[in-house]
Structures are given as C-alpha cells and as structure tokens.
PASEBA-1860 file (N, C-alpha, C; in nm, 3 decimals):
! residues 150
1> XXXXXXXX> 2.662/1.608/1.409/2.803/1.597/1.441/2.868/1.478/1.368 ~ 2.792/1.347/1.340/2.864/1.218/1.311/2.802/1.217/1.167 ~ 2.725/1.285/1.108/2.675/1.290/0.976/2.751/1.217/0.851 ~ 2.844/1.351/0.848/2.972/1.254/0.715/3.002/1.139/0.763 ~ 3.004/1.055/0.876/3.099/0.954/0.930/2.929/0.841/0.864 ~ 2.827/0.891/0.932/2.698/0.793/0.874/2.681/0.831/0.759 ~ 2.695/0.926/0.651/2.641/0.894/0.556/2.738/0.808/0.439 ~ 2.895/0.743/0.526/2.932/0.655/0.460/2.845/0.523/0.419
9> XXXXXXXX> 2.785/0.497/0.516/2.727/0.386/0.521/2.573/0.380/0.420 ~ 2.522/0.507/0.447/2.397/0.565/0.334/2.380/0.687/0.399 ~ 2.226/0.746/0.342/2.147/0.848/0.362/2.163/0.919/0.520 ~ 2.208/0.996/0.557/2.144/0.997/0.723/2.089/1.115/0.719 ~ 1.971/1.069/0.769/1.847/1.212/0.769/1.800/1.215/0.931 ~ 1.733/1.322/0.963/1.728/1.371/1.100/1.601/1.388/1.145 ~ 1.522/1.345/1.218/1.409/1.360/1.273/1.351/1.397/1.378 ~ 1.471/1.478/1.454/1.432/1.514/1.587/1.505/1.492/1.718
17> XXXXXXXX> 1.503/1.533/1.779/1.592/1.434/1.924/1.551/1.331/1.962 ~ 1.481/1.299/1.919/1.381/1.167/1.960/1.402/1.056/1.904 ~ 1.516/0.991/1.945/1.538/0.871/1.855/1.408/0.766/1.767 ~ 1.327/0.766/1.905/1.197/0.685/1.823/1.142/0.726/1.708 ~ 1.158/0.858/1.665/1.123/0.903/1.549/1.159/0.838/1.412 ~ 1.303/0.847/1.435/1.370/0.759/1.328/1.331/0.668/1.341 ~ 1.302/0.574/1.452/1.280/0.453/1.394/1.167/0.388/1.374 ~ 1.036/0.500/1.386/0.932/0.472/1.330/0.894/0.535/1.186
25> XXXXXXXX> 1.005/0.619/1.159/0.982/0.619/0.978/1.047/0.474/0.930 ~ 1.194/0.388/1.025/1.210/0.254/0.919/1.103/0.191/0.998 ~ 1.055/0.154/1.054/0.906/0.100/1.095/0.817/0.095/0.945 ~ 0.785/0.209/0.957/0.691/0.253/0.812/0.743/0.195/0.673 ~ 0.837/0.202/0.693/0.942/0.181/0.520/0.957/0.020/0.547 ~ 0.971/-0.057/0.659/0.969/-0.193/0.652/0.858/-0.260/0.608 ~ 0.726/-0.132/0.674/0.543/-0.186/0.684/0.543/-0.236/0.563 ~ 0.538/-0.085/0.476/0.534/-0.076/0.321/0.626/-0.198/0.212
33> XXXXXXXX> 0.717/-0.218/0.240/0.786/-0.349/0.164/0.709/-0.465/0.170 ~ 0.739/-0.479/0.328/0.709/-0.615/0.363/0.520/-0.646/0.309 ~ 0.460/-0.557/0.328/0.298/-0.566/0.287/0.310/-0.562/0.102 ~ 0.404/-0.483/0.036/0.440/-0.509/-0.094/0.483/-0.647/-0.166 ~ 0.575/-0.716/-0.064/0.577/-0.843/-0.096/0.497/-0.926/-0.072 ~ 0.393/-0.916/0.006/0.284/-1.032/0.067/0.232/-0.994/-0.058 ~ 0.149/-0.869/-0.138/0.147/-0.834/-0.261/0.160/-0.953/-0.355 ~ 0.264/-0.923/-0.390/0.338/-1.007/-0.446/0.358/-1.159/-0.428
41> XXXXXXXX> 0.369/-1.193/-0.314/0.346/-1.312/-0.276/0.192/-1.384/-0.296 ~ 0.106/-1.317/-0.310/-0.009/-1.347/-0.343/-0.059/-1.375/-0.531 ~ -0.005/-1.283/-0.528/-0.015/-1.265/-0.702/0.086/-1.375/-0.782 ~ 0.186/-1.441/-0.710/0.217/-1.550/-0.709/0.187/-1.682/-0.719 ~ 0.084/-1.649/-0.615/0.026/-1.810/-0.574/-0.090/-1.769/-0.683 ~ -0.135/-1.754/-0.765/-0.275/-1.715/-0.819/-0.221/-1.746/-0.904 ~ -0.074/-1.667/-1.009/-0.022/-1.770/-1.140/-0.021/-1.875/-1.121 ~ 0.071/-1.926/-1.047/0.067/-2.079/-1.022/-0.051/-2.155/-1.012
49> XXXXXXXX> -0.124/-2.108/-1.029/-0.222/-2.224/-1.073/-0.247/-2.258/-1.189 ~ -0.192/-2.135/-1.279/-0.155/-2.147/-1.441/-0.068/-2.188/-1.519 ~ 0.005/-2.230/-1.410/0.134/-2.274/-1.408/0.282/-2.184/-1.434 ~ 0.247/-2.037/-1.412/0.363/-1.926/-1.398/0.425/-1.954/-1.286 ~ 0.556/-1.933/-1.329/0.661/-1.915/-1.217/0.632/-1.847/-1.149 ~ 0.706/-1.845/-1.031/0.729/-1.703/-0.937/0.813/-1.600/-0.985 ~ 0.877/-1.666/-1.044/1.041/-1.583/-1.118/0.981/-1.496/-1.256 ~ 0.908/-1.558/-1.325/0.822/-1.486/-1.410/0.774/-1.381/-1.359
57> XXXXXXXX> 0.683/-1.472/-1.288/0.571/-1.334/-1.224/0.676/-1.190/-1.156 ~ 0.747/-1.250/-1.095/0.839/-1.158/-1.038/0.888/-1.050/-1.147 ~ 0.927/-1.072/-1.231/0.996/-1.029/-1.357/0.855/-0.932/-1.381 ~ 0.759/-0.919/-1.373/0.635/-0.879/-1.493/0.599/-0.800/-1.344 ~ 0.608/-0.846/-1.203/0.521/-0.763/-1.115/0.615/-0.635/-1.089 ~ 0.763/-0.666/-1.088/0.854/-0.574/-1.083/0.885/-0.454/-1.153 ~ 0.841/-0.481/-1.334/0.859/-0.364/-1.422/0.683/-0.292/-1.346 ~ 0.604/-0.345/-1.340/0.425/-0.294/-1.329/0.489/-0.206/-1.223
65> XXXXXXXX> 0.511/-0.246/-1.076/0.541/-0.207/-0.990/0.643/-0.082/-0.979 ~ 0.736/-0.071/-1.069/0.849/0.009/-1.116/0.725/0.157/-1.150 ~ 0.622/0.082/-1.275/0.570/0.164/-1.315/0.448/0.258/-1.230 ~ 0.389/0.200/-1.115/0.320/0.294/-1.051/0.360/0.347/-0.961 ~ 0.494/0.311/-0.893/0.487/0.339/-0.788/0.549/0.506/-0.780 ~ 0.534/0.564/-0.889/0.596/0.699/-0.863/0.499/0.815/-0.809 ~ 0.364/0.739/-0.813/0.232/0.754/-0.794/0.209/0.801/-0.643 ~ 0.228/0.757/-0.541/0.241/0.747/-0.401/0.291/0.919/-0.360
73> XXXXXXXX> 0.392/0.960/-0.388/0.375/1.084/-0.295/0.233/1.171/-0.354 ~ 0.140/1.145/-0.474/0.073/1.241/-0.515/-0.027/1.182/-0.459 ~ -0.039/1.016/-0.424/-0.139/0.988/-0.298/-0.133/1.053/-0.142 ~ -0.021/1.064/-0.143/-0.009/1.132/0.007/-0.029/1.239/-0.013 ~ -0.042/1.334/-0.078/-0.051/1.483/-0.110/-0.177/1.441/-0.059 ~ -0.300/1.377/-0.127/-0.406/1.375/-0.094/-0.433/1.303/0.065 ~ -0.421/1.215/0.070/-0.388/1.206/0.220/-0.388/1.312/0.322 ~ -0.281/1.354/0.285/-0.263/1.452/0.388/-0.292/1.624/0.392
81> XXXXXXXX> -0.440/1.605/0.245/-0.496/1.709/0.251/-0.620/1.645/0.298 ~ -0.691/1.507/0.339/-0.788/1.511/0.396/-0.933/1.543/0.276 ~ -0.874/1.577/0.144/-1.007/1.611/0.104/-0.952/1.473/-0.026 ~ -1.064/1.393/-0.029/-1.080/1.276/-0.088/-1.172/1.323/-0.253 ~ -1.209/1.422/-0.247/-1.330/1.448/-0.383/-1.240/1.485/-0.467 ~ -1.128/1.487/-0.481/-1.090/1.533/-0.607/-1.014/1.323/-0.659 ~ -1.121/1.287/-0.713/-1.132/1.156/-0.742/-1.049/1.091/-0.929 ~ -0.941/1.062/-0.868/-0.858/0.973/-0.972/-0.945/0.824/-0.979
89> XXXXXXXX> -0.943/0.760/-0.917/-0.995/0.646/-0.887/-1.130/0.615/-0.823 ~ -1.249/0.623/-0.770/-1.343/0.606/-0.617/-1.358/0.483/-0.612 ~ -1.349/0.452/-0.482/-1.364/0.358/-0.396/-1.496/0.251/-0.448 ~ -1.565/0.310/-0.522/-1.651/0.145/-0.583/-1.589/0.114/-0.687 ~ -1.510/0.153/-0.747/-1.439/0.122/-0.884/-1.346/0.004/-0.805 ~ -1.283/0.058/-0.696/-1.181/-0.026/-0.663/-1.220/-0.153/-0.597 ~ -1.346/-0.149/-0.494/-1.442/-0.269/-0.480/-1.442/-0.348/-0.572 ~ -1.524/-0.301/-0.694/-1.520/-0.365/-0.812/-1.409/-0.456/-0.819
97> XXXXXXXX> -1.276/-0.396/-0.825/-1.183/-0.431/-0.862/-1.152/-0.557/-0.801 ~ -1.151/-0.545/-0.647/-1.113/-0.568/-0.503/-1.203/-0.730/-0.532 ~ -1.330/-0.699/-0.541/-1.390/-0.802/-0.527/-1.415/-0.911/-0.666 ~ -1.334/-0.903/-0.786/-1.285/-0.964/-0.908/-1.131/-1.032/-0.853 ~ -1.086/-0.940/-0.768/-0.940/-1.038/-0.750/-0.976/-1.140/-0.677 ~ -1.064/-1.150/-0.540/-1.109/-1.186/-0.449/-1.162/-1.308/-0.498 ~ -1.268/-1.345/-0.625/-1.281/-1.425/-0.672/-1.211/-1.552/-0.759 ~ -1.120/-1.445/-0.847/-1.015/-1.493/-0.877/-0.959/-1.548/-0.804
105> XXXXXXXX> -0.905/-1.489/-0.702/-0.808/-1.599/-0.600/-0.897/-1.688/-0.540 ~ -1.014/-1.711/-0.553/-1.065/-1.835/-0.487/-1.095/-1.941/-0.536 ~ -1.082/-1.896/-0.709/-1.105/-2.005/-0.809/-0.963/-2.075/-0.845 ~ -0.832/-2.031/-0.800/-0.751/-2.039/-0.788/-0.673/-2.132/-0.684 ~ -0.778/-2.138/-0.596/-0.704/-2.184/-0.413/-0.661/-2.110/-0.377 ~ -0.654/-1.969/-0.377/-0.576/-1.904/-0.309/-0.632/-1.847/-0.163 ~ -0.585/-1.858/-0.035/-0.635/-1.815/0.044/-0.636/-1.653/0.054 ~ -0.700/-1.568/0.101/-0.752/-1.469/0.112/-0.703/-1.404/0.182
113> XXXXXXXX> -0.609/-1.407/0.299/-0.503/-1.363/0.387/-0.443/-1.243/0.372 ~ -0.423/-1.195/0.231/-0.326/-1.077/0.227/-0.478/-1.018/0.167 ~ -0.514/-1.018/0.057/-0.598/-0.958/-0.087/-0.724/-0.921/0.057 ~ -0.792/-0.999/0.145/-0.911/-0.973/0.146/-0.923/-0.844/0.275 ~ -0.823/-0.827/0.396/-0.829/-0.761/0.467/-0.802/-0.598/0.372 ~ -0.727/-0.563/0.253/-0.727/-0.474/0.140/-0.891/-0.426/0.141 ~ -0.959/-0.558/0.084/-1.070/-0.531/0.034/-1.144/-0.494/0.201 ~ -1.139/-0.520/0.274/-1.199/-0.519/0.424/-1.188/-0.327/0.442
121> XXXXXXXX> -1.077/-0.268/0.423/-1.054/-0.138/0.434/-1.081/-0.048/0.332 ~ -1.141/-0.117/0.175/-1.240/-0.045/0.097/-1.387/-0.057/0.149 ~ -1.432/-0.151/0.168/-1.625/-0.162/0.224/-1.619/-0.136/0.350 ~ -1.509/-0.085/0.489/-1.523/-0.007/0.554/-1.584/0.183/0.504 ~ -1.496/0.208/0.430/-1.540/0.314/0.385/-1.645/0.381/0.274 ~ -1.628/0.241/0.207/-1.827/0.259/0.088/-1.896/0.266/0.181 ~ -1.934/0.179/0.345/-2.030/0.172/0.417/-2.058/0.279/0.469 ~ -1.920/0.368/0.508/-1.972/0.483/0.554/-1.989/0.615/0.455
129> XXXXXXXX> -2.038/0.518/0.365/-2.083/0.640/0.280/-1.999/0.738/0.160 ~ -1.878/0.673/0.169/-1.726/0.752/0.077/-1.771/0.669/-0.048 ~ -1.832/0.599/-0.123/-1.783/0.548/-0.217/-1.769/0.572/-0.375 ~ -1.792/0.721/-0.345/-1.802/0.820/-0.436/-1.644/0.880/-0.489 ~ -1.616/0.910/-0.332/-1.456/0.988/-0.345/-1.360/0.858/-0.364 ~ -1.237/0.957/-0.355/-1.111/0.885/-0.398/-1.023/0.732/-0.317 ~ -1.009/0.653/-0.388/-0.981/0.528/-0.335/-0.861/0.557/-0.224 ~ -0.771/0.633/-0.234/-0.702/0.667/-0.143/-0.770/0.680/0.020
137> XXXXXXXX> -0.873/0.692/0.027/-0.980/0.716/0.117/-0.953/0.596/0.248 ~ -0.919/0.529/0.192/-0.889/0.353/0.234/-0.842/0.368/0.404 ~ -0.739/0.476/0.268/-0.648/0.508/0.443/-0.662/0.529/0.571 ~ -0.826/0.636/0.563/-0.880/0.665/0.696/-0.946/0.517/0.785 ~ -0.936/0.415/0.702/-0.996/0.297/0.772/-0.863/0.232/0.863 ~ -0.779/0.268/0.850/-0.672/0.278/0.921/-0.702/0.314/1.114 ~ -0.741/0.385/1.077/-0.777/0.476/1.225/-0.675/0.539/1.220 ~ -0.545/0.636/1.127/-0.482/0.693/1.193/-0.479/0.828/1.299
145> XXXXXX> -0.396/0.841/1.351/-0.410/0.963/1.480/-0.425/1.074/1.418 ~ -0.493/1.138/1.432/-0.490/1.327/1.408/-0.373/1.369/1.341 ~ -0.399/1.458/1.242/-0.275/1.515/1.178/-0.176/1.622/1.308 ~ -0.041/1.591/1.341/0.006/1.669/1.468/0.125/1.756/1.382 ~ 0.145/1.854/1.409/0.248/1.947/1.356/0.408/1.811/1.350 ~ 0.491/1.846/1.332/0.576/1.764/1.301/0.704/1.816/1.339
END
C-alpha cells in the first residue's frame, strides 16, 4: 500500500507479514559489512607495519574487493545446494592460506581477533573430515538452522 511513498527513500522489498523478517535480512547485510570492515581493518594494521597508510590500503582493498565480490551469489548457490564437491577452492588450500596470513599478522603485531576465529571455522571443518571439498564449506561451521521453505 505505502510502497511508492517508501521507495522514495530507496528499495522497498517485502518479506512477509512478519516484520522481523525484514529486519533480519538488514541484520545480515549489517553482519556482512561490518565483518568486511574488521576485514579490512585488519589488513590495515598488517601494512602499517610497512609503513602503508590506511588510505592506501583502503584505495587497493576497495578496487580487490570491487573485484571479487560478484563472486558471492555463486557461493550461495552452493551453499544452499548443500553439496560442497563441486570444488573451486578446498578447504586445505584455504588453511594454507588462512594459516600464512595468521603468521604474517603475528610477525607484524597484529593481534589475531578478526583473521584467526576465520581460520577457527576452516579447521573446524578439515577436522571433520571436509578438507577435500569446497572452501565455502566454512559455512556449515556456523551451525546454521535447517534449510526451511521461505
């Protein structure tokens, strides 16, 4: 009914009668930023010990960032097919990875705060045995709830 009147303001999309709905997709969309900038905020403190700006880094994490992130709904495709073997990436590659930044930031000073709980939700899932399939896999260390009709 108030649609045209909200979508002066932006987007207005509909999720149900359930107000909480909506506001646990901006829930989700805040998660995702705000954990993007700790990201970022990390990869920060790790130049700086090289003596890069933030403003630099910012500049260089922003085009990178520009560049993968178109990536994500074809992660959720997988996601939310549950089958992890059709492998872009697997989960020891990204260990690998996980545990080179991990070092890095310690030779650095950097505390471990954002980067290591990342790495905490890859060797959840090598342990149980995934570290074959796709790094996306991560996700199930999540514990999320059962897939529910929508």
């Amino acid at each position: 009914e108030y649609r045209s009147a909200l979508e002066t303001l932006g987007t207005a999309e509909y999720f149900g009668e359930d107000a909480g709905r909506a506001s646990l997709v901006d829930f989700a969309l805040l998660g995702a930023m705000y954990t993007t900038f700790a990201g970022y905020y990390h990869g920060a403190a790790m130049v700086r010990s090289m003596g890069m700006s933030a403003e630099e880094f910012g500049n260089r994490a922003a085009a990178w960032l520009t560049a993968v992130m178109p990536s994500l709904p074809m992660a959720g495709a997988q996601i939310d097919s549950g089958d992890y073997t059709q492998v872009f990436q697997p989960l020891t590659f990204t260990k690998t990875a996980l545990d080179a930044i991990v070092s890095a930031s310690r030779e650095a000073g950097v505390d471990l705060d954002i980067i290591g709980p990342v790495r905490n939700l890859v060797d959840r899932q090598i342990a149980a045995g995934h570290g074959a399939e796709s790094s996306e896999r991560a996700f199930e260390s999540l514990n999320p709830p059962s897939r529910r009709a929508a």
